[in-house]
KEFIKOL-152481 format. One record per residue (C-alpha): chain; x, y, z. Coordinates in steps of 0.05 Angstrom, whole numbers, plus 5000, padded with zeros to 4 digits. Layout:
% residues N
{pt "A"; {X; Y; Z}};
...
END
This chain:
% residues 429
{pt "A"; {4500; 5445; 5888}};
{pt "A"; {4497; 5524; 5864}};
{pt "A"; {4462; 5545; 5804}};
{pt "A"; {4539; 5561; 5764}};
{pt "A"; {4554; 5485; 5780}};
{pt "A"; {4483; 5458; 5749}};
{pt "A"; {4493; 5497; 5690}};
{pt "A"; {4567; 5478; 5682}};
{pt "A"; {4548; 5403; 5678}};
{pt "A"; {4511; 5399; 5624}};
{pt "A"; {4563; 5446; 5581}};
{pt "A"; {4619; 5398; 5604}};
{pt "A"; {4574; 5338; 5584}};
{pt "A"; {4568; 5359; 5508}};
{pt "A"; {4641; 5387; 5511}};
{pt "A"; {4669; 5311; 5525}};
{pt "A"; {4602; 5290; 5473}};
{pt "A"; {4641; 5337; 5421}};
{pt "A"; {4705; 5313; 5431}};
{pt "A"; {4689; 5235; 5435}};
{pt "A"; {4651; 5257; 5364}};
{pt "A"; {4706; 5290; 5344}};
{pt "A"; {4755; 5224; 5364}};
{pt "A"; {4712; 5189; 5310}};
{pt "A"; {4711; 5213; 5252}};
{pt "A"; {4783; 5230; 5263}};
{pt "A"; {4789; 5155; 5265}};
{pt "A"; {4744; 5144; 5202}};
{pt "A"; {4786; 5196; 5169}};
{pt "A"; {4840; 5165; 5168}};
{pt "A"; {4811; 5096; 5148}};
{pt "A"; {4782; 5141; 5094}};
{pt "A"; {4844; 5169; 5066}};
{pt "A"; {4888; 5096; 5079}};
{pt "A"; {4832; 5055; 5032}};
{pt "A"; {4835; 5107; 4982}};
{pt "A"; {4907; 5110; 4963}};
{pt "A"; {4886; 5038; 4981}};
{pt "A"; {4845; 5039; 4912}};
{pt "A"; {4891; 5077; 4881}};
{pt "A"; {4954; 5041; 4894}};
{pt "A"; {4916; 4981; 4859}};
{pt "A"; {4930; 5020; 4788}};
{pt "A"; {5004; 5031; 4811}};
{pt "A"; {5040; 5003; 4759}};
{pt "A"; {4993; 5038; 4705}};
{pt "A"; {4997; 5094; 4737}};
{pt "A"; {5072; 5098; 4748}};
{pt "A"; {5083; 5079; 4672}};
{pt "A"; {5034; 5147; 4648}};
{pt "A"; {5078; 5187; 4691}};
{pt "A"; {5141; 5174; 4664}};
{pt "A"; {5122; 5179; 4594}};
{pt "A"; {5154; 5138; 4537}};
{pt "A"; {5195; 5088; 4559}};
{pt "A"; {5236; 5043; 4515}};
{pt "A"; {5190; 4978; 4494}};
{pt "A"; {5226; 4910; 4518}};
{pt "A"; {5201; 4837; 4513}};
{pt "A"; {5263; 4808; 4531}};
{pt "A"; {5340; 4814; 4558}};
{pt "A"; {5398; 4764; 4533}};
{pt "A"; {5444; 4748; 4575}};
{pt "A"; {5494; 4794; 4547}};
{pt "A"; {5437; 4858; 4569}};
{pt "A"; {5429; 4835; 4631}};
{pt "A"; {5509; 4836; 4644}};
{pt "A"; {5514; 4908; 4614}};
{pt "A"; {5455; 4937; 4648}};
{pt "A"; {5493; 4905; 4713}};
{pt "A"; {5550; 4941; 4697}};
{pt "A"; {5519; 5007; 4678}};
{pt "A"; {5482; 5007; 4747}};
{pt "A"; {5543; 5006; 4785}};
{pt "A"; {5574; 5053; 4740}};
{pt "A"; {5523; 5102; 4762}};
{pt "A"; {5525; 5085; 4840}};
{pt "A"; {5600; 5035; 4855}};
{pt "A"; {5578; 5032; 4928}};
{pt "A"; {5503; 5009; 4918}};
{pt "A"; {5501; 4937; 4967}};
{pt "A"; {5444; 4921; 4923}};
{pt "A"; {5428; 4912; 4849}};
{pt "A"; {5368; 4898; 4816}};
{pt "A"; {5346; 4887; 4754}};
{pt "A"; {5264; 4892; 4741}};
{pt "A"; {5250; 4839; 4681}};
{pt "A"; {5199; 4852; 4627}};
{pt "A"; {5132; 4824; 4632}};
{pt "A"; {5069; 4811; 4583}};
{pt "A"; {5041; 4870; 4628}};
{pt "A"; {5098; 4912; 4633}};
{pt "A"; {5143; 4910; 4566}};
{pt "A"; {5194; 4944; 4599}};
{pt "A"; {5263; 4949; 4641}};
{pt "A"; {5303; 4978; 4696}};
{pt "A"; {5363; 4974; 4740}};
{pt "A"; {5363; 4993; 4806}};
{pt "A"; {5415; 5013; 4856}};
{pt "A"; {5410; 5030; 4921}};
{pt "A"; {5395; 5110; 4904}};
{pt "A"; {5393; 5105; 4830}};
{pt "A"; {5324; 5069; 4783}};
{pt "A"; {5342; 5081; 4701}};
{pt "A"; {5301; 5050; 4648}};
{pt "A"; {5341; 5011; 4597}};
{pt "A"; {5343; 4988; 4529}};
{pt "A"; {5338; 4921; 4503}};
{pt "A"; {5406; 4914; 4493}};
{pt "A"; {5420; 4937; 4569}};
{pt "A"; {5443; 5012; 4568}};
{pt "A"; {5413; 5058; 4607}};
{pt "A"; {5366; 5095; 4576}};
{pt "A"; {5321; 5149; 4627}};
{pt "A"; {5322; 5160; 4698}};
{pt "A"; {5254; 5133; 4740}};
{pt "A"; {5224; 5196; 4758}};
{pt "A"; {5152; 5181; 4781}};
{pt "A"; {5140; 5227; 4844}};
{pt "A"; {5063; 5221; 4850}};
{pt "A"; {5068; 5148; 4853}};
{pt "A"; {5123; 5154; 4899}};
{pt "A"; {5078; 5201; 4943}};
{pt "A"; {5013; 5153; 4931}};
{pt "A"; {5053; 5096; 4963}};
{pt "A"; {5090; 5125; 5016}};
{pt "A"; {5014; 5146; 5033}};
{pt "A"; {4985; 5097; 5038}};
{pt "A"; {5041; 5052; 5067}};
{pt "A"; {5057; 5101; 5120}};
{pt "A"; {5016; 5159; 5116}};
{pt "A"; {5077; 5216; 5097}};
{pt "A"; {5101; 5186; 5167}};
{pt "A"; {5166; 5161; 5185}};
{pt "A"; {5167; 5090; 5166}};
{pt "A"; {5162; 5047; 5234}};
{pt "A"; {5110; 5086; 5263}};
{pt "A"; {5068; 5103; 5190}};
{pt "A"; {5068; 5035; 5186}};
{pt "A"; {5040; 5010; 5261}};
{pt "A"; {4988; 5063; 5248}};
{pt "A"; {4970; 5031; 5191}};
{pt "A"; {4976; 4963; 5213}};
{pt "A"; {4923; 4984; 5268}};
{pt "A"; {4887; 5007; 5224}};
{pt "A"; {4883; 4946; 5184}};
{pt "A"; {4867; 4904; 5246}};
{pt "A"; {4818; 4950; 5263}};
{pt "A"; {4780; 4946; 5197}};
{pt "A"; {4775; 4865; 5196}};
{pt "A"; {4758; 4873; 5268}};
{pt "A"; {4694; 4922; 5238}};
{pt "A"; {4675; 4872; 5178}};
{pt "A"; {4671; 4812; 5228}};
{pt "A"; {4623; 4849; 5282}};
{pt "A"; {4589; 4877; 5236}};
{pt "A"; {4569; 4813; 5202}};
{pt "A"; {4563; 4786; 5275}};
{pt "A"; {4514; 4840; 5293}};
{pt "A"; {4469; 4827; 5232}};
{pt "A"; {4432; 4759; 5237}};
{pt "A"; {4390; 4766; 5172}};
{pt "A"; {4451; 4805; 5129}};
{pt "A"; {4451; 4746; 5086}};
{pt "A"; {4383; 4749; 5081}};
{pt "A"; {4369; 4818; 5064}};
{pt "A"; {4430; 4819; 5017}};
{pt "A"; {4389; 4852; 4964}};
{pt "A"; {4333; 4895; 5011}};
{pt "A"; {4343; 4973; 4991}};
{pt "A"; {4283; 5001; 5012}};
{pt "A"; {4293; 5073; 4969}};
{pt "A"; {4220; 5091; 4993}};
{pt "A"; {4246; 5093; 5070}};
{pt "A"; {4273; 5154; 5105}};
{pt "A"; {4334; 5171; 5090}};
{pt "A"; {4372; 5130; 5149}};
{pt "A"; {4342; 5080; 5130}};
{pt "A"; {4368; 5087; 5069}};
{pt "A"; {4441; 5091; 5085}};
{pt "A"; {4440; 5031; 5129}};
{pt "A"; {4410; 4991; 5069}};
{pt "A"; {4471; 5015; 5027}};
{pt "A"; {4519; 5007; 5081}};
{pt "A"; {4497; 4937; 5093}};
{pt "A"; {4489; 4912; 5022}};
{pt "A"; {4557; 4933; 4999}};
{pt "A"; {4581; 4901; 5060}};
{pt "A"; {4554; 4834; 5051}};
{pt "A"; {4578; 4841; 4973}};
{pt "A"; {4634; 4848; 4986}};
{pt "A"; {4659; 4821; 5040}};
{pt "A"; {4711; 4769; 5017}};
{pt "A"; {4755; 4832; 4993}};
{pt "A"; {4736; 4868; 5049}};
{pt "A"; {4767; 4812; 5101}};
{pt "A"; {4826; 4787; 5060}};
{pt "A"; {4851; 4860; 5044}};
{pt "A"; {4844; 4882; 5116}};
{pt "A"; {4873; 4815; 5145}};
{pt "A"; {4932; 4820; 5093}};
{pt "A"; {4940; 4898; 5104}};
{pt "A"; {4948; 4878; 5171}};
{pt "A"; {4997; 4826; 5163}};
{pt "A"; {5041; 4871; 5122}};
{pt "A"; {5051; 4924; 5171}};
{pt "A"; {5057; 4878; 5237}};
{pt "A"; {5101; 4831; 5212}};
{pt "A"; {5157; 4889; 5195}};
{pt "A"; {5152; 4917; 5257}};
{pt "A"; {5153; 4850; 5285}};
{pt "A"; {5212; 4833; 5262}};
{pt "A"; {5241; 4892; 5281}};
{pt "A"; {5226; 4888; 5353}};
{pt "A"; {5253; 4813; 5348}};
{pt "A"; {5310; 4842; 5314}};
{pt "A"; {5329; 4888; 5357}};
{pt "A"; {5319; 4839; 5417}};
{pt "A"; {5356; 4774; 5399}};
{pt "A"; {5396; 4792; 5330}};
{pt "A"; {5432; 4855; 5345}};
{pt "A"; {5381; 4893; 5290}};
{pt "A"; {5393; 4852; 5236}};
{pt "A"; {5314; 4837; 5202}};
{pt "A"; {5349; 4800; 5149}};
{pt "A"; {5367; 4743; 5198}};
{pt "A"; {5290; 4751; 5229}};
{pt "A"; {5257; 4743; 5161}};
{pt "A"; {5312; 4685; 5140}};
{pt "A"; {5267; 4633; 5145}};
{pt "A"; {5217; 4657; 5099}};
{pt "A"; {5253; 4697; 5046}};
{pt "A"; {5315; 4668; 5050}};
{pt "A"; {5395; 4680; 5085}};
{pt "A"; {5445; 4717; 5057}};
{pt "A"; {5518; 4682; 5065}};
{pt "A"; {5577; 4716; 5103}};
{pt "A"; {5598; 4785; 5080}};
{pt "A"; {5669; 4785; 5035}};
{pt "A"; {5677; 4848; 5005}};
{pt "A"; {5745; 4833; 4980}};
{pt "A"; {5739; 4863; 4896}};
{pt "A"; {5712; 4809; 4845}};
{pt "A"; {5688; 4813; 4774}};
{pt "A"; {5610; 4825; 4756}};
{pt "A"; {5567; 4763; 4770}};
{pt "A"; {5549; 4716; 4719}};
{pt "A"; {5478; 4749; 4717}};
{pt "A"; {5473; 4714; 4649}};
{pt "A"; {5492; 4645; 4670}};
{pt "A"; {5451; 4646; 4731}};
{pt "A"; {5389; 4664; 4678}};
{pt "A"; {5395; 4618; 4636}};
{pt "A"; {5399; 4557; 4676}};
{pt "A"; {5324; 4590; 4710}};
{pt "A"; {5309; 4588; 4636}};
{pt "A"; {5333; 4521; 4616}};
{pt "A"; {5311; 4491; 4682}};
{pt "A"; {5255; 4518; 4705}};
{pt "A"; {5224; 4541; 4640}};
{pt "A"; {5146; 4532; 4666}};
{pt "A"; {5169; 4599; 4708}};
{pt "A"; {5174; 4673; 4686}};
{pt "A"; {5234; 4703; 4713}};
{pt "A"; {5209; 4775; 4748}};
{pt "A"; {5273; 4804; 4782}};
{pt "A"; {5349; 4795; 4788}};
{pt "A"; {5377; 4815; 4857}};
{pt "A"; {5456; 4819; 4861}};
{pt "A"; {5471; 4828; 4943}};
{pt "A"; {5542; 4858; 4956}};
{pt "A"; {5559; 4860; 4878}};
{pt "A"; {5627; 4861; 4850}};
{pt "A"; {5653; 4825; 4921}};
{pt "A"; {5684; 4756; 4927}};
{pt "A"; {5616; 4752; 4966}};
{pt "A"; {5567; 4778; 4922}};
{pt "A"; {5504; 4723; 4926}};
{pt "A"; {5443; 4731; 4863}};
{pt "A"; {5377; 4713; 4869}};
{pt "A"; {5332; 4705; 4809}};
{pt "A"; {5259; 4721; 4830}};
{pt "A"; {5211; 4685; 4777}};
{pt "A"; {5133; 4680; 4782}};
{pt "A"; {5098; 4618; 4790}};
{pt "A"; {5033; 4619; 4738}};
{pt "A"; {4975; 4601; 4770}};
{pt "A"; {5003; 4608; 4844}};
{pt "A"; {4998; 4670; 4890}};
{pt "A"; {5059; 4665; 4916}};
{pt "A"; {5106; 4736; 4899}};
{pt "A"; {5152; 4695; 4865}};
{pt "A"; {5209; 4629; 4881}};
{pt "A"; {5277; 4654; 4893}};
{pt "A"; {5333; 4612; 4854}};
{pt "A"; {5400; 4620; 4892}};
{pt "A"; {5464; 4623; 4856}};
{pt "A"; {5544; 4647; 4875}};
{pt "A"; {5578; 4693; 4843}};
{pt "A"; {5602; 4652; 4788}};
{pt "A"; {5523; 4635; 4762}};
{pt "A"; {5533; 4573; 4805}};
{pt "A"; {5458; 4544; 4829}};
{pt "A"; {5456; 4541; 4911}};
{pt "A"; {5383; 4525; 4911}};
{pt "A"; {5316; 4550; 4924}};
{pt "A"; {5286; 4592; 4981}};
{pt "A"; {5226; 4551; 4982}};
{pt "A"; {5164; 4602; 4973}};
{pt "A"; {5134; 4558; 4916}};
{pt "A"; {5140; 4492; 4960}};
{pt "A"; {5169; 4504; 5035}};
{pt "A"; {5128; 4508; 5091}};
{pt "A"; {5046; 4527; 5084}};
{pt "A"; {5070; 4594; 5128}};
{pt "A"; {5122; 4612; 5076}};
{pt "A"; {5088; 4593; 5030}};
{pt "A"; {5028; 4646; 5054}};
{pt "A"; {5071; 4690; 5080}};
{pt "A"; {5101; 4699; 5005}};
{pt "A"; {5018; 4711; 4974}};
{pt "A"; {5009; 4765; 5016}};
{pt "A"; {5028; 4820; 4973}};
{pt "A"; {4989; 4797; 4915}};
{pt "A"; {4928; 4779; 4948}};
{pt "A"; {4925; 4846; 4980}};
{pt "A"; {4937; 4902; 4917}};
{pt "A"; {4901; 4849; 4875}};
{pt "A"; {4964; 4836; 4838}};
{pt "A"; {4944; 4763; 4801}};
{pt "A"; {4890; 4755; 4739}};
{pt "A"; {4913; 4814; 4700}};
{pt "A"; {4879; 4877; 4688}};
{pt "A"; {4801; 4851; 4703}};
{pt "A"; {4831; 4843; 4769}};
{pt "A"; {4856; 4903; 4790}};
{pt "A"; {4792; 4938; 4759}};
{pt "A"; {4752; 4885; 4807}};
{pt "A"; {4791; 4912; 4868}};
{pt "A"; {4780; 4989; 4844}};
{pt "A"; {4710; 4972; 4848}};
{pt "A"; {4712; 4947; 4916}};
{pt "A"; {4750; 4984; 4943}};
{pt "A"; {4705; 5050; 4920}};
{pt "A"; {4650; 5004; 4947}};
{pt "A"; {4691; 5004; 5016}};
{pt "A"; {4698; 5078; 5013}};
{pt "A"; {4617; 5077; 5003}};
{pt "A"; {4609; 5034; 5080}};
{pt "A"; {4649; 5083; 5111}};
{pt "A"; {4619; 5147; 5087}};
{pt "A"; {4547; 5113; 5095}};
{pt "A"; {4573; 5090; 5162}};
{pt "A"; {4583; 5163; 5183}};
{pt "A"; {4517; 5194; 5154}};
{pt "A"; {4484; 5138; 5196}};
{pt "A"; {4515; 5159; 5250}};
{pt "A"; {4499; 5239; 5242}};
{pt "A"; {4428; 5228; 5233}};
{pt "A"; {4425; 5183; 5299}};
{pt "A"; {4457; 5242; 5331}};
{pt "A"; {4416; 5289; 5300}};
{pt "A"; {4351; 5250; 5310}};
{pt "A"; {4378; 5245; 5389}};
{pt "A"; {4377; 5329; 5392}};
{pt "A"; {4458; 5314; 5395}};
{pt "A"; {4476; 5341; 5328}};
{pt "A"; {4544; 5358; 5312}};
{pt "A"; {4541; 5407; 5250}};
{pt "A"; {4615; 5424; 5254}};
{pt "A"; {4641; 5354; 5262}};
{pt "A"; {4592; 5336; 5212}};
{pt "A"; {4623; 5392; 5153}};
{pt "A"; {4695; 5368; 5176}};
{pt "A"; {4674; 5295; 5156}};
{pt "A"; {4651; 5322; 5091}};
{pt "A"; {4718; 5361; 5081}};
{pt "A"; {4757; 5305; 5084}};
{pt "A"; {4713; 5261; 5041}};
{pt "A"; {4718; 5316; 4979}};
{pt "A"; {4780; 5340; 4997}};
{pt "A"; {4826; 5291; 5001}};
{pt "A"; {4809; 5268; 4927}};
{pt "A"; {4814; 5337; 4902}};
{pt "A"; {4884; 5350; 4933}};
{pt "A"; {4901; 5285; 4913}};
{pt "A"; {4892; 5308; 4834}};
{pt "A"; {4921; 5364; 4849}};
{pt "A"; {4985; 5339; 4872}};
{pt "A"; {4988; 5303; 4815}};
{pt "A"; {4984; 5363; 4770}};
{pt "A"; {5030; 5391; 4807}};
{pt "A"; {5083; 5338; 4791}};
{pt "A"; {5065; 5349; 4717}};
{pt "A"; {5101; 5417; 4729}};
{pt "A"; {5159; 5398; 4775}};
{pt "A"; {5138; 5391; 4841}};
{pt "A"; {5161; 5330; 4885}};
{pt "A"; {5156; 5313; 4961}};
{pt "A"; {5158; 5344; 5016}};
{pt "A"; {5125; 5403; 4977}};
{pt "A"; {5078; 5348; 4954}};
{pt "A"; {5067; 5322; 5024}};
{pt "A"; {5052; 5401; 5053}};
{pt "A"; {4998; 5413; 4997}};
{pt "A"; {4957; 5350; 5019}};
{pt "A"; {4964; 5356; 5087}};
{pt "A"; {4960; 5427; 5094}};
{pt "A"; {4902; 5439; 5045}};
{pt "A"; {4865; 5380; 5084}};
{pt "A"; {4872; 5402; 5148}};
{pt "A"; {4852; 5481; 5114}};
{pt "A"; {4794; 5463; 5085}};
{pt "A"; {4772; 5428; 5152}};
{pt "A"; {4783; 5499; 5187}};
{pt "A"; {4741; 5533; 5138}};
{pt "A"; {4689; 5482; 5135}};
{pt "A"; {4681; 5491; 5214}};
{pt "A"; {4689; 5561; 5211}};
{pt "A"; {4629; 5572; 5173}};
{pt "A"; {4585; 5532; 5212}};
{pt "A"; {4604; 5570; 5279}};
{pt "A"; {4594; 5629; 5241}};
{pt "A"; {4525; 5610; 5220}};
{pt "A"; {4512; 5593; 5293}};
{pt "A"; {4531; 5661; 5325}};
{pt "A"; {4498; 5693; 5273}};
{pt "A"; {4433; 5656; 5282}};
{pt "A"; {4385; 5686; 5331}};
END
């Protein structure tokens, strides 16, 4: 072997050590960025409600508002296939119709009254759903991501004999590894049932869409609707010969009247003003998990039935919880300020995961210095440009520009960050 080849080798050795490094945290980045608007997302609704400013106060639609907000929404878009009507809650004392394209707040007696414009929350979700990606493949990236973080919380409980046991050691005295794996173990072991159930159910989320999309596009000509029949329900045969409005107001009131230990959430008119239009009234359960029981009715406020999410089959029935078991949307505010917590705590493991691993590296002669300042870019920055594309919205700003700032100023301040450690080295004798 000549000299050029010996001394080659080792260069190509910490070249692949770099980029398998690199390949890491690249990994934990994301993870990092998908359980903060994680956190975030928790405080949605609160967050969606401060953005849009005063809104009209509204404990409660007759069934004479619920007709003319019907009507107003398909004055504003005729062709919508879809209309839906968000009902007021204790926690949100407010309303809005929905179209396809169009959201406007309402009064109590049904008009419209503002349009929805809450772009930061739109951009919050659509991050953390999808990561700014398009939708089927955001959301398998996410989805492996979720399975990827339950598959870390079960090893790492596997690979810990005495975690229970040590649930409270935090040796502060110890070197400063030590340190970090105390921290990284004991808000692991903390708070682990949030930690499995919100990556198991993050998980679910993502691979059951594009599950049924694969199955749709196999055996049902595309259609998902006919995939997820069994558990949310069938829509009956298209007629889109012209009919009168549907008797929004009859079909509430027999929810009312009938199943009065409910709290009606949504009204969903498919195919409205057809001879085929079909309504669904979507009311909560108290005390149950479940999103909420669907109450069937025709166009004439006629009752078809239920769906069977309260009381169908145990995988329906689960299958229906998993929204609100993952954004911690059950118990009110003390829960949602319980899964902030954790899910801070969460972003705690990782970053203490990654020091851990640096100072290994370090303590092996292997250091990374550049890798290690990208890390710590995308652990400051991506809060930081996440406030300030909110204060951007507070001036006008919506996606994509939204989208470019975070993305762009993430992936800047990485450059710089590496930049200055390279220029450190050269400059170093």
């Amino acid at each position: 072997m000549t000299d050029l080849a010996i001394q080659s080798k080792p260069s190509r050795v910490k070249q692949a050590l770099s980029a398998h490094s690199a390949m890491g945290v690249a990994i934990s980045a994301v993870l990092y960025i998908i359980c903060l608007s994680g956190t975030l997302s928790v405080f949605k609704d609160e967050i969606s409600l401060f953005e849009q400013g005063r809104v009209p106060v509204v404990t409660a639609l007759s069934g004479d508002a619920l007709m003319t907000a019907a009507d107003a929404g398909m004055q504003a878009e005729p062709d919508s296939a879809h209309l839906f009507i968000h009902m007021p809650t204790a926690a949100k004392p407010y309303a809005l119709v929905q179209t396809d394209n169009t959201e406007n707040f309402i009064t109590p007696e049904g008009e419209i009254s503002a349009a929805r414009h809450q772009p930061w929350s739109d951009f919050l979700i659509d991050l953390h759903y999808y990561l700014h990606l398009p939708k089927s493949f955001g959301m398998l990236i996410v989805a492996m991501f979720g399975v990827f973080l339950f598959a870390m919380s079960v090893s790492g409980v596997l690979a810990h004999p005495k975690i229970f046991k040590d649930a409270f050691a935090f040796r502060r005295t110890k070197s400063e590894q030590i340190k970090q794996v105390d921290l990284h173990n004991r808000l692991s072991v903390w708070t682990m049932p949030f930690h499995l159930s919100n990556s198991l159910t993050g998980a679910m989320i993502g691979l059951a869409t594009l599950s049924a999309l694969a199955v749709a596009t196999m055996d049902y000509d595309g259609d998902t609707g006919a995939v997820f029949g069994p558990v949310f329900g069938t829509e009956p045969p298209v007629n889109e010969a012209p009919a009168s409005m549907a008797r929004i107001d009859l079909a509430m009131s027999q929810v009312t009247e009938n199943f009065g230990h409910t709290r009606p959430v949504y009204a969903i008119l498919h195919d409205p003003n057809t001879q085929g239009q079909y309504l669904q009234i979507m009311a909560e359960h108290p005390r149950r998990l479940i999103y909420a029981e669907k109450y069937n009715f025709n166009g004439a406020g006629e009752f078809l039935g239920t769906v069977g999410s309260s009381d169908g089959e145990i995988g329906q029935q689960v299958a229906d919880s998993v929204y609100k078991i993952h954004f911690g949307a059950f118990g009110g505010l003390p829960v949602k300020i319980a899964f902030g917590v954790f899910g801070v705590c969460l972003l705690f493991i990782i970053t203490a995961g990654m020091k851990i691993y640096f100072i290994k590296q370090a303590a092996k002669g292997k250091a990374v210095p550049a890798i290690q300042r990208a890390w710590q870019a995308i652990v400051w920055g991506a809060p930081v440009l996440l406030a300030i594309t909110f204060l951007m919205t507070r001036v006008g700003f919506a996606m994509p520009m939204l989208q470019w700032v975070f993305w762009g100023g993430l992936a800047l301040y990485v450059c710089v960050q590496i930049l200055r450690v390279k220029r450190v080295n050269i400059s170093t004798p």
